[in-house]
N, C-alpha and C positions, 0 to 999 in steps of 0.2 A: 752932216755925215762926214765929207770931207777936214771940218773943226774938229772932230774928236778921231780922225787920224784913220779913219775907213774912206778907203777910195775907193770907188765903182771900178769897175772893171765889164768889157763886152767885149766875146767872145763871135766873130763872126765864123761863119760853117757855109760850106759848100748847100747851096741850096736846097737839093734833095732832102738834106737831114731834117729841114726845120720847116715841115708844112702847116704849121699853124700860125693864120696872124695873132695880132695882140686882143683880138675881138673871140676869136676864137679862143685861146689860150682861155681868156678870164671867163669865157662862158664854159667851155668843155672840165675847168679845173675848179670851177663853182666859187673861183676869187670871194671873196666878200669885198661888197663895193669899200668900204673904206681903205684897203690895202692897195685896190686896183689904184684908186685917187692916191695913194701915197704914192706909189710906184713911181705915177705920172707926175705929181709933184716936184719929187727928188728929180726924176728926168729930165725937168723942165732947168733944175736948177746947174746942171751941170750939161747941160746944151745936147738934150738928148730927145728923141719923138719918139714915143710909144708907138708910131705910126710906121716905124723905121723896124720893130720888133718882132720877129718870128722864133717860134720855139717849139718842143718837141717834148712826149713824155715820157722817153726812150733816152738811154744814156747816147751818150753821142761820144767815137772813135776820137781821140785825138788829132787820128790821122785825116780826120774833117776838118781841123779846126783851118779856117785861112787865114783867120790874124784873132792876137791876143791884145786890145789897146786898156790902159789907166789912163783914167781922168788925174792929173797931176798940174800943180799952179796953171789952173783954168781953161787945159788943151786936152785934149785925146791923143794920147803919144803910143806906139808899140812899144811894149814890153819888151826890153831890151834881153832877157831869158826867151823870149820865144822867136829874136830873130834866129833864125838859120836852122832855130833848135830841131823843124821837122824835117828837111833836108828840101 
């Protein structure tokens, strides 16, 4: 992923927004097991736990978000546009 120039990106959110774990997610959204294994995969490859994953099927406010980080030469850095961007 990261080789052909796509960087992951996690969006963390105040906890209320995102009552689903990653067990739930892939059950309630009917995943197809091979996409879940991708997911986790790719996650594994850029130092990430599916286990660490909560999400929502509901858009989610900006004004939720608490940090915007890229996987970038092999760290999780904050995205330098969303320091300070939400005040």
């Amino acid at each position: 992923m990261v080789k052909h120039g796509v960087f992951p990106v996690r969006i963390s959110v105040v906890p209320e927004t995102a009552p689903y774990d990653w067990l739930a997610m892939r059950t309630i959204s009917r995943m197809k097991p091979e996409m879940a294994d991708g997911l986790v995969r790719v996650a594994e490859e850029v130092r990430a736990d599916a286990q660490d994953w909560f999400g929502t099927f509901t858009p989610v406010a900006i004004a939720a978000w608490v940090e915007l980080e890229v996987y970038r030469n092999d760290d999780w850095v904050t995205s330098p546009c969303f320091v300070g961007a939400f005040g």
